[in-house]
N, C-alpha and C positions, 0 to 999 in steps of 0.2 A: 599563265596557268588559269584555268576556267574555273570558279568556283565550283562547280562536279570534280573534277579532278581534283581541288582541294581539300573537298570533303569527305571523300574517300580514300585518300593520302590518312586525312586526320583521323578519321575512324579507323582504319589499318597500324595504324602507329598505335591505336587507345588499345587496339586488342594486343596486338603483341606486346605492348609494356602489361598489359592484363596478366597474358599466359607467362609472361618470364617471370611475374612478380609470383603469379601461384605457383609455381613449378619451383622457384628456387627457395619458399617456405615449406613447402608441403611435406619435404624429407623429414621433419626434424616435427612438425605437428604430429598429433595422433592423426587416425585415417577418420575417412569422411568423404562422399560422393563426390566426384568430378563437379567442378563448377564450370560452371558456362566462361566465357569473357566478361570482362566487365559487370556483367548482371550476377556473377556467381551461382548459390543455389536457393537464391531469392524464389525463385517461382516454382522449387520446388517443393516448397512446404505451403501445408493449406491455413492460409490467411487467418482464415475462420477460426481454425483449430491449431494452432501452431504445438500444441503440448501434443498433442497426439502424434503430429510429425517427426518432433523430437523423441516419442517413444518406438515409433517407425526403423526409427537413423539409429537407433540404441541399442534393436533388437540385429542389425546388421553390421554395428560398427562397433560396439563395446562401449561401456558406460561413460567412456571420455570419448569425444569423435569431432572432429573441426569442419564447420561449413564458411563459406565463404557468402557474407552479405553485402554485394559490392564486390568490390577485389577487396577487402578487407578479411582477415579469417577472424574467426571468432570459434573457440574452446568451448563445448557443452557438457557441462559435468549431469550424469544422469542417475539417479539413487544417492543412497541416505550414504551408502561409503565412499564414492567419490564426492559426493555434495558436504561431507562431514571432515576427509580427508583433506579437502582445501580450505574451505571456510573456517576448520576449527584449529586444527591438525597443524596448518599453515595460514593459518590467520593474518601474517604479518606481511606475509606476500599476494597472498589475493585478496588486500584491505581497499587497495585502489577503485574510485568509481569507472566504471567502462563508458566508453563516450556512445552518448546520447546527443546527435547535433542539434535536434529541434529545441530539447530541455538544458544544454548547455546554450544556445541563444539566447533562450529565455531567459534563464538565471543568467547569465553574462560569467556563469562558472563561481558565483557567490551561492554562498549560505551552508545546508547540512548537508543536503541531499546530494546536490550533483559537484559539489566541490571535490577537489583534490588536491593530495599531500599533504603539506603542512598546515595551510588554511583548515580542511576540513578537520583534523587531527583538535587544531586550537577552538574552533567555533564547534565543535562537536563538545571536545570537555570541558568549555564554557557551558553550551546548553545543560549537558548534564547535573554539572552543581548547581545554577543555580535553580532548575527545577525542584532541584532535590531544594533547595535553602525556599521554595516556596511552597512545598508540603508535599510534594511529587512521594509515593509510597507512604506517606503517613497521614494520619486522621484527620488536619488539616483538608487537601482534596480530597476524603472521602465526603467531609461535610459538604461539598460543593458539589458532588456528585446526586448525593442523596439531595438535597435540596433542588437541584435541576430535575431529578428524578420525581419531585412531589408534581412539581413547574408542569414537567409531560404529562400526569396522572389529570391534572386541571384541566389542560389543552385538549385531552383524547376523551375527559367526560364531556366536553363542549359541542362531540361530534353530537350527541345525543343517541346513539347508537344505530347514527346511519352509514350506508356507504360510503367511506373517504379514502383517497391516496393516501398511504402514509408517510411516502419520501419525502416531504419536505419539513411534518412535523418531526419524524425521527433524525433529521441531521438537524434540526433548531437545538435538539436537546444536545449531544457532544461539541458542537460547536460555539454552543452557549461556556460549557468549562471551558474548552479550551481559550475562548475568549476571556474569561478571568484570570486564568494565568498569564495570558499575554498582556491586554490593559484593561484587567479588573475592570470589568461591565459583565453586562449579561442583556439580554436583548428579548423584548417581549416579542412573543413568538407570532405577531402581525405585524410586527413593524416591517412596514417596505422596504427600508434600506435592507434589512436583514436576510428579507426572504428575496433580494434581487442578488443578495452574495451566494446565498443559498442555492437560487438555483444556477448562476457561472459555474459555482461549485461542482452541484450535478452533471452541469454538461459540461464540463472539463473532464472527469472522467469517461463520459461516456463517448468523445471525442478522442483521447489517450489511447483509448482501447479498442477504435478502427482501425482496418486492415490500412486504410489511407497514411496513418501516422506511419505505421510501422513502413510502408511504403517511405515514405519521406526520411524515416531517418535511416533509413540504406543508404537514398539517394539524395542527400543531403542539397544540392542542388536547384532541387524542386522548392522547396524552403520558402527562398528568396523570389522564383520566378513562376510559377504556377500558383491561382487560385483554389481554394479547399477548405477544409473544416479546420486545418490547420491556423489561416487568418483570425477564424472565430475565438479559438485556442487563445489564441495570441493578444484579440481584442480583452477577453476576460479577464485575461491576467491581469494587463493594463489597469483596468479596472478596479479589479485588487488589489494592486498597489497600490494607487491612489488614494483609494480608501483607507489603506493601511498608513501611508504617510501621512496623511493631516493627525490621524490616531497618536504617529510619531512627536509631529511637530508639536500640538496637542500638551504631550509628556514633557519637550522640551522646555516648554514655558510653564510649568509647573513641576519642575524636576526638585526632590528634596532627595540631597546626597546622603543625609544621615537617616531617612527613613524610604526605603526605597517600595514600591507598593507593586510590584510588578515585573515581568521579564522584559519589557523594554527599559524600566527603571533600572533595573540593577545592567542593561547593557549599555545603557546612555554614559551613566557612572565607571562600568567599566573604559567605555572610549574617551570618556575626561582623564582616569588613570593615565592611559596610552597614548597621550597627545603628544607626547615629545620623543614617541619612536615612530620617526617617517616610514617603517614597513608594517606596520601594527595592522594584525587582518579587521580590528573592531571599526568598520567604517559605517557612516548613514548608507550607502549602498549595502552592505553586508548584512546590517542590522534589517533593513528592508526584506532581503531575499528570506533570509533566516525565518523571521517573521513569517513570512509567507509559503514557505516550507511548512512550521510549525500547525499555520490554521487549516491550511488545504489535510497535509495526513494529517491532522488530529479529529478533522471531520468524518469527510468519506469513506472512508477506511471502517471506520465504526458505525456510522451510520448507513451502507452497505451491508456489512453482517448481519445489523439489527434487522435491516428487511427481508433478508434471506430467511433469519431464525422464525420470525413469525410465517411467514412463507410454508417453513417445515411444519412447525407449531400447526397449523391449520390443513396443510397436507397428510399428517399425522397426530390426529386427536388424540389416539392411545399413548403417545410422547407425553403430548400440553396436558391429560387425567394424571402422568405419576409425576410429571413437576409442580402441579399445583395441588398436591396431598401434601407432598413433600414442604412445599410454600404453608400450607395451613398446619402442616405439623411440627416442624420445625420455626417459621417466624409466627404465626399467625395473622388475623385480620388486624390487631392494631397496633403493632410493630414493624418497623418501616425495617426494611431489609436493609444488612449490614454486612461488613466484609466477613467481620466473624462468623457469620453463619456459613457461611459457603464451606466449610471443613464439615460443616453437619447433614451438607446437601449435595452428597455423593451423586446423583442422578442429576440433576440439576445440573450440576458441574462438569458432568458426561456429556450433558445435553450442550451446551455450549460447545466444548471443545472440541463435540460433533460437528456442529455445523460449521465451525472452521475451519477445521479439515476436510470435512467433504467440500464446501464452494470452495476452498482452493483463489483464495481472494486475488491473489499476486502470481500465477503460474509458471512466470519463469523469474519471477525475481525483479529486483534492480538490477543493471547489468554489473559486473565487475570488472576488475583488471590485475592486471600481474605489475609487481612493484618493482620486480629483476627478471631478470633471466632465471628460470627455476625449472629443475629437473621432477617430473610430476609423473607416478605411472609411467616410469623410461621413456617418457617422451618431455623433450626440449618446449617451453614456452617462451617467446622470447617477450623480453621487457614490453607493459603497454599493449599485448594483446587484450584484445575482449572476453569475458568468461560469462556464459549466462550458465545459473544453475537452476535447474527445475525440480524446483518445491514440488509441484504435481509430482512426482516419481518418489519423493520421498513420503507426501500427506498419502498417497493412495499406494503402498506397498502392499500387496499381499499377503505377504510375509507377517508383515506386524498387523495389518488391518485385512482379517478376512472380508471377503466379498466388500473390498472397496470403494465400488461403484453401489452401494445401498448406504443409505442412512439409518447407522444402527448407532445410537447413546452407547450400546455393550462394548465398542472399542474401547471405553474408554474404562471399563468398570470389570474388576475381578469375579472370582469366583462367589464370593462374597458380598459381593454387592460396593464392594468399596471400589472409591477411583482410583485409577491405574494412570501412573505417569508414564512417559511414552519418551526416549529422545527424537523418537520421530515427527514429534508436534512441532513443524518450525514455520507456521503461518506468517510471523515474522519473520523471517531468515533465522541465522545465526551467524557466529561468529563476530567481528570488528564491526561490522556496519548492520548488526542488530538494532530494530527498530527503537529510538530513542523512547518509544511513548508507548512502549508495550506493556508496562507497568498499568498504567494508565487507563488504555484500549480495555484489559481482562476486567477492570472496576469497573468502567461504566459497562460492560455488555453484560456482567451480574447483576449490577444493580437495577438499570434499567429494564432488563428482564423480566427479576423476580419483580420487579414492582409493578409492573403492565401485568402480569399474571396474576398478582395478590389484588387487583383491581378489577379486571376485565376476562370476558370470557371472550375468545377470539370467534366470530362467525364469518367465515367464508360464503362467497357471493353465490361458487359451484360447487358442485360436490366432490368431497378431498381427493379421490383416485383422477379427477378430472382437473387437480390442478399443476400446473406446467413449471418445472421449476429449473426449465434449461436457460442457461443466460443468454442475453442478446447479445452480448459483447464478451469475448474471451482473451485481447490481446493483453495489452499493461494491466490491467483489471478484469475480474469477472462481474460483470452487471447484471444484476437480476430483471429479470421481466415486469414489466406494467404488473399490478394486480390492485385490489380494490379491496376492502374488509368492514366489519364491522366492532367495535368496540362495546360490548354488551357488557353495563355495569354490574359487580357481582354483589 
């Protein structure tokens, strides 16, 4: 047999195992457009815009509909009652993470994010207490906020109120707390090491949220043997760990078990507890990934929104005029902003929850999965399927948020003037695998808000109706656009 003949043998074989494998799930999923062989319906959603595809497939298939990525199916729950009815409703069965090949290599299937079962269940309500035992929701981290918060006010008057990028001063700032809770430090905001983590950090999301990744983790294959932005992905991380381990090893030779100063202190301690259970998940690989879980979302994530908020702030000066009346009426000039206030600053408070709901930061989520076989909307899920849910269908309902697609604070505020809570606000997800650090994320993007506003007048380089506020990247992330500003002391 002639190598042609072989490989056309072997690509014949790959498609009908293809077409038997979709034909003989297909019964028992919900419905959802023909996929191709092998490739599925990978190429028919636009790269670019995938939430749009999804609302495409939704308007044609009913708010649960199955595509095939690969020959693989995966379940797309679409609005706030099917996204609501799984996540919350059934929480215990859609708790599993959905496989991600590129971010399971990476993690090696350790730490919060991309683990599953047991593992993630144990290192998930570990993270949680001991957050919480290191002031996580109480006064404690706010003081670390506010004072990070003075730390930015320093740094953004040094611009002297000329044109600067702000990306990198605004992730110095959340990165800075989350780095105290991890090994209590904080990092002055020129130090090279800091700003070299700072920026893998940037371009790791913006890298995530190429059509190229999501290419790769279809075809898992490519991975291993094709060149791409993926390597670079790969390299940072690296990088970050390493960093993060000497941080580790660091702890270990100054580890005091009766006073512990930190989250890898109290995990170190916890894995000295666990030494003499051989299946114990608290390993130095675990503790690593964890770790590195914690600093990546405890950054981006928030320092993202922050750039987006000023972005609107300056697109819309009549917004940034009623939130800094409200700042001068409510805190003043020489009261530093506090959580208490925010019950006082109903607009303010709009203003925020506006712009997390319109960028739409995470659009289709983290992927999920099915823990059993579960009967869902009369349609059979079998164990280990994929579920992505799109947040975008539920932050941009019509329904609940007139006219959507505009950035209006009034979503979020009654007839009264008072704020309006929403179940539809779930920039975090919801349900079991609700963002551990949502607590968190709300305090600094208050804090540091009101305080860049009780400080500075925000000046735009072009004029507001001329600034651009569509994202360059919409895949795993939404990434805002380049822009430039000015800090004008007040």
């Amino acid at each position: 047999m002639d190598l042609f003949t072989f490989l056309v043998l072997s690509l014949s074989c790959l498609i009908l195992l293809s077409l038997w494998r979709q034909s003989a799930g297909r019964g028992k999923l919900p419905p959802g457009p023909t996929p191709l062989p092998i490739i599925g319906n990978f190429f028919q959603l636009d790269a670019k815009n995938i939430t749009q595809s999804l609302t495409n497939f939704s308007k044609v298939y009913g708010p649960v509909f199955t595509l095939y990525f690969g020959m693989k199916p995966t379940v797309v729950l679409h609005g706030y009652e099917a996204v609501k009815g799984a996540l919350v409703d059934h929480g215990e069965e859609f708790a599993e993470r959905g496989n991600v090949p590129l971010a399971e290599k990476l993690s090696e299937g350790l730490g919060i994010v991309f683990s599953h079962g047991n593992r993630w269940k144990e290192i998930r309500r570990f993270t949680l207490t001991t957050l919480r035992n290191l002031g996580m929701g109480k006064r404690t981290i706010e003081d670390r906020v506010q004072e990070e918060a003075q730390c930015l006010v320093e740094e953004l008057r040094q611009t002297n109120g000329s044109p600067c990028d702000p990306t990198f001063i605004l992730g110095c700032a959340p990165c800075n707390v989350i780095c105290s809770i991890i090994f209590q430090n904080r990092f002055d905001y020129k130090d090279q090491d800091f700003l070299i983590l700072m920026e893998k950090l940037n371009e790791n999301v913006k890298i995530a949220s190429s059509p190229w990744i999501q290419f790769c983790n279809t075809f898992p294959v490519f991975i291993d043997y094709c060149p791409g932005s993926h390597k670079t992905l790969a390299k940072n991380i690296y990088y970050i760990k390493n960093y993060l381990l000497k941080k580790i090893k660091e702890h270990q030779e100054s580890l005091d078990v009766t006073n512990p100063r930190d989250f890898i202190d109290y995990y170190l301690i916890k894995w000295k507890q666990e030494s003499h259970n051989q299946h114990s998940e608290f390993t130095l690989e675990n503790l690593l990934i964890t770790v590195n879980d914690l600093f990546a979302a405890g950054t981006e994530t928030t320092s993202t929104t922050l750039r987006y908020a000023l972005l609107f702030l300056m697109k819309y000066p009549e917004v940034t005029a009623k939130v800094q009346e409200e700042i001068d009426r409510v805190i003043g000039k020489h009261h530093s902003p506090c959580m208490q206030d925010r019950s006082h600053m109903p607009y303010t408070d709009a203003m925020i929850h506006e712009v997390q709901r319109f960028i739409d930061l995470i659009p289709t989520n983290l992927p999920h999965a099915v823990t059993c076989d579960i009967k869902f909307r009369n349609y059979l899920i079998p164990k280990g399927t994929n579920i992505i849910t799109s947040l975008t269908s539920v932050l941009h309902d019509s329904k609940e948020f007139p006219n959507p697609e505009m950035f209006d604070s009034g979503h979020f505020l009654d007839g009264n003037g008072n704020f309006k809570k929403t179940d539809y606000f779930m920039p975090f997800s919801t349900g079991k695998r609700i963002c551990v650090g949502e607590g968190l994320a709300r305090m600094e993007l208050f804090l540091f808000l009101t305080t860049i506003l009780q400080n500075f007048k925000l000046k735009s380089l072009v004029h507001p109706k001329d600034i651009d506020t569509t994202p360059v990247f919409n895949g795993f992330a939404s990434v805002p656009p380049f822009y430039e500003l000015c800090f004008i002391p007040l």
